[in-house]
C-alpha positions in Angstrom: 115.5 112.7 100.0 113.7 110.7 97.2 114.2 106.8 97.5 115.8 106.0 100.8 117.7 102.7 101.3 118.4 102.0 104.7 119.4 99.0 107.2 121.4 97.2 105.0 119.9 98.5 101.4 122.0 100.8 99.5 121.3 103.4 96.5 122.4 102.0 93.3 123.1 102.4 89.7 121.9 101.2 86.3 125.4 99.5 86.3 125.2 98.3 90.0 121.9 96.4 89.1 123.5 94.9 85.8 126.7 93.7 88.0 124.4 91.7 90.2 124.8 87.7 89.9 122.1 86.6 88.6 120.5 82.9 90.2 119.9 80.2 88.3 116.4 79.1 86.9 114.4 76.2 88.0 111.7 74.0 87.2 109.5 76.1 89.0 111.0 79.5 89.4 112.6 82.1 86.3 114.9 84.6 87.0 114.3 88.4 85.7 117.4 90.1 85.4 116.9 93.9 86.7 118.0 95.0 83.9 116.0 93.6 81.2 112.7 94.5 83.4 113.4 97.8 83.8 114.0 97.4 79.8 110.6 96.1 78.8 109.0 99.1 81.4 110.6 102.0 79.4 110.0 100.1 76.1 106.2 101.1 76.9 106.3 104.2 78.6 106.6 106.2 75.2 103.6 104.2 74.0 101.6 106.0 76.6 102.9 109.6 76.3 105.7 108.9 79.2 109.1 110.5 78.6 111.9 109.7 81.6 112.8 112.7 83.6 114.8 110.8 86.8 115.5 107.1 87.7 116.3 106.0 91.3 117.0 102.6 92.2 118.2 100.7 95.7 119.7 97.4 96.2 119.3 95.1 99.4 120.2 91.6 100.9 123.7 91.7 99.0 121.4 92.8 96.0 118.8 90.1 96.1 116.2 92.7 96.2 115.7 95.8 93.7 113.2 98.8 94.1 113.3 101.7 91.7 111.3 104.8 91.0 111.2 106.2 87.3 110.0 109.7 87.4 108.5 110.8 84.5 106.4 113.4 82.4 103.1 113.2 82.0 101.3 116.2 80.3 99.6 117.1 83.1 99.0 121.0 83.7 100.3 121.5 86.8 104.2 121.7 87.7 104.1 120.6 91.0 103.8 116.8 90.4 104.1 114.2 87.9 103.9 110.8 87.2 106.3 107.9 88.8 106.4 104.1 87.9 107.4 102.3 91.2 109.7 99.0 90.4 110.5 96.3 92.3 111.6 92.6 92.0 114.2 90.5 93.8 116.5 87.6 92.9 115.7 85.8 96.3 112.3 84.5 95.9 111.4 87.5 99.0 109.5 89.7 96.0 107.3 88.9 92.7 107.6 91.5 89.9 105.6 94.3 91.0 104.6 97.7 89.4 102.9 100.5 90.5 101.9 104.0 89.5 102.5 106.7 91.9 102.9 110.8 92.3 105.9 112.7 92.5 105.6 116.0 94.7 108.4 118.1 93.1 107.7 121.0 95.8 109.5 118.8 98.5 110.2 116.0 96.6 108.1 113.3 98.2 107.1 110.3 96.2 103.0 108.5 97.1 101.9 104.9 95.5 98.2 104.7 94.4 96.9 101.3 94.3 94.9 101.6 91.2 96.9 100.5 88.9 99.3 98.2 90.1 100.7 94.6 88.4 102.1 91.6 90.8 103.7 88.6 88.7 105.4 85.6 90.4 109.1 84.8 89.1 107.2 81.1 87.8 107.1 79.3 84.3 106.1 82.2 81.5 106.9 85.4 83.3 108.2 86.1 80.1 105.5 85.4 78.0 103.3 87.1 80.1 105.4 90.2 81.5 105.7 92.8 78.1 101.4 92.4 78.2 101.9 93.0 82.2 103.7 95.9 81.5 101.3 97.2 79.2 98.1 96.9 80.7 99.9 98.2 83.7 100.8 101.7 81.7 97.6 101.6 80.0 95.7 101.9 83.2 98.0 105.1 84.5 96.5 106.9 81.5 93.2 107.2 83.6 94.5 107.3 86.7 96.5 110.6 85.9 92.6 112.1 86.2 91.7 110.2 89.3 95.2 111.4 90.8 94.7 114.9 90.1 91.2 114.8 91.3 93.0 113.5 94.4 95.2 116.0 94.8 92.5 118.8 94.1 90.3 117.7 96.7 93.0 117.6 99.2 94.1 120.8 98.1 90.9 122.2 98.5 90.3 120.4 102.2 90.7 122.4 105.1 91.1 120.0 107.8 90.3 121.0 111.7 92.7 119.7 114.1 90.1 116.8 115.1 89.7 115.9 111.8 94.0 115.8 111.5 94.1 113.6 114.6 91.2 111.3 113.0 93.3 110.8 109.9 96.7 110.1 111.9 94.6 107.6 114.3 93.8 106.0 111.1 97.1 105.8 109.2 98.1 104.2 112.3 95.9 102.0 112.6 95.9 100.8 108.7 99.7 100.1 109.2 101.1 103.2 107.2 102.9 104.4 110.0 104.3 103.2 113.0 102.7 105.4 116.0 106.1 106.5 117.8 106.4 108.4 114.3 103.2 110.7 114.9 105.8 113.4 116.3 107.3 114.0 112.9 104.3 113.5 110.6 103.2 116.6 113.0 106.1 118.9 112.9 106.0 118.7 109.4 102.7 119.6 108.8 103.1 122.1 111.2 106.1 123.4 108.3 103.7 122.5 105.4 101.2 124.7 106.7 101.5 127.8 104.3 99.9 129.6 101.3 101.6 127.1 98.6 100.2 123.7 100.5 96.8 125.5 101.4 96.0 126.5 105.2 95.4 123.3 107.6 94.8 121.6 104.1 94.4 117.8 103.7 97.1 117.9 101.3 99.6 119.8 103.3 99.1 116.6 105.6 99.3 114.0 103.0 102.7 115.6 102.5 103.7 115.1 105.9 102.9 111.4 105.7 105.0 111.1 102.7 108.1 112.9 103.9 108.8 110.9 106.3 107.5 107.6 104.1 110.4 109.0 102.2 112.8 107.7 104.9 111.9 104.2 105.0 113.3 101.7 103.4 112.5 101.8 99.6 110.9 98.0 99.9 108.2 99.7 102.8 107.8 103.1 101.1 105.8 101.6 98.6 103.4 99.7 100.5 102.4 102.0 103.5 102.1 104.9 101.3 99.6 102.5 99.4 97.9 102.3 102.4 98.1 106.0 103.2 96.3 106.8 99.8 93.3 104.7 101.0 93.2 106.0 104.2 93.1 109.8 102.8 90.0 108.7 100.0 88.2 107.0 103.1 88.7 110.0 105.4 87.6 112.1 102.7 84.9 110.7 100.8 
């Protein structure tokens, strides 16, 4: 349970994105093939010390739309996590170009966005003049955030949250749009799982983790956003 495609999106392949027709260009709006962006990204990642370890990618609206997730290795001590480059673009005019740096959890396999370094570009005149510097800038930022994410994950490691500060963060999550309220239930019962030694004892990150397991199940267009939006809430509930 990684990238999730649901309500009409669909897990797809390298060759499932090249196969997809791609529009016309217009006076006003230029076309990015799927392929040839995903291109460009892993044309910079060994630049920055990145080597690939997994790609994922869905399709949706007949394959107007494309998210992916490249999971890669960073050089970070710890095992647990790594580094993930979130994708998405669409042929539709419904999505710009957008990149983002994230955190795999390997322990249960859930995948969180952080907003810190994160590139929008609109499908207008020069994208490709201006997407391999994008792209670059982009990567270069990840190199510091891999220290401000494993502060992150440190300091929630290290939290031991009381059951009104849990409720406090879930009000919140709610309320910043991360996740809809009827799915409280879940987030619960799984921390309720994650509550052991390896996740820390009522820790903040054991409850992060809930949040992101079931982020894991929306569709792969949403997953990126609210758990952008989860980050934030977690750094303002904890800082």
């Amino acid at each position: 349970m990684t990238l999730m495609a649901h309500r009409g999106g669909w897990q797809a392949t390298p060759a499932d994105l090249a196969s997809v027709s791609v529009p016309d260009d217009t006076d006003t709006w230029k076309a990015v093939p799927y392929p040839r962006l995903l291109e460009e990204v892993k044309l910079h990642l060994p630049r920055f010390g990145l080597t690939i370890e997994r790609e994922q990618y869905a399709l949706a609206r007949d394959g107007n739309q494309m998210f992916g997730v490249i999971d890669t290795k960073n050089g970070h001590p710890d095992s647990d996590w790594g580094m993930a480059i979130g994708i998405r673009s669409s042929y539709d005019r419904s999505l710009a170009v957008d990149l983002v740096a994230g955190a795999r959890v390997f322990v249960c396999d859930n995948l969180s966005f952080h907003g810190e370094s994160q590139a929008t570009r609109k499908h207008t005149v020069n994208i490709w003049r201006d997407l391999p510097s994008l792209i670059y800038d982009m990567l270069a930022a990840v190199s510091v955030l891999k220290t401000k994410m494993a502060a992150d994950i440190d300091q929630m490691r290290d939290t031991q949250l009381t059951s009104e500060q849990a409720h406090h963060i879930m009000v919140m999550a709610v309320r910043a749009n991360a996740i809809p309220a009827s799915k409280l239930p879940r987030v619960i019962a799984g921390y309720d799982d994650l509550d052991n030694p390896e996740f820390g004892q009522h820790s903040a990150w054991a409850l992060f983790n809930a949040f992101t397991a079931f982020a894991g199940t929306q569709q792969p267009w949403q997953q990126m956003d609210n758990t952008l939006r989860l980050t934030e809430v977690f750094r303002a509930a904890l800082n």
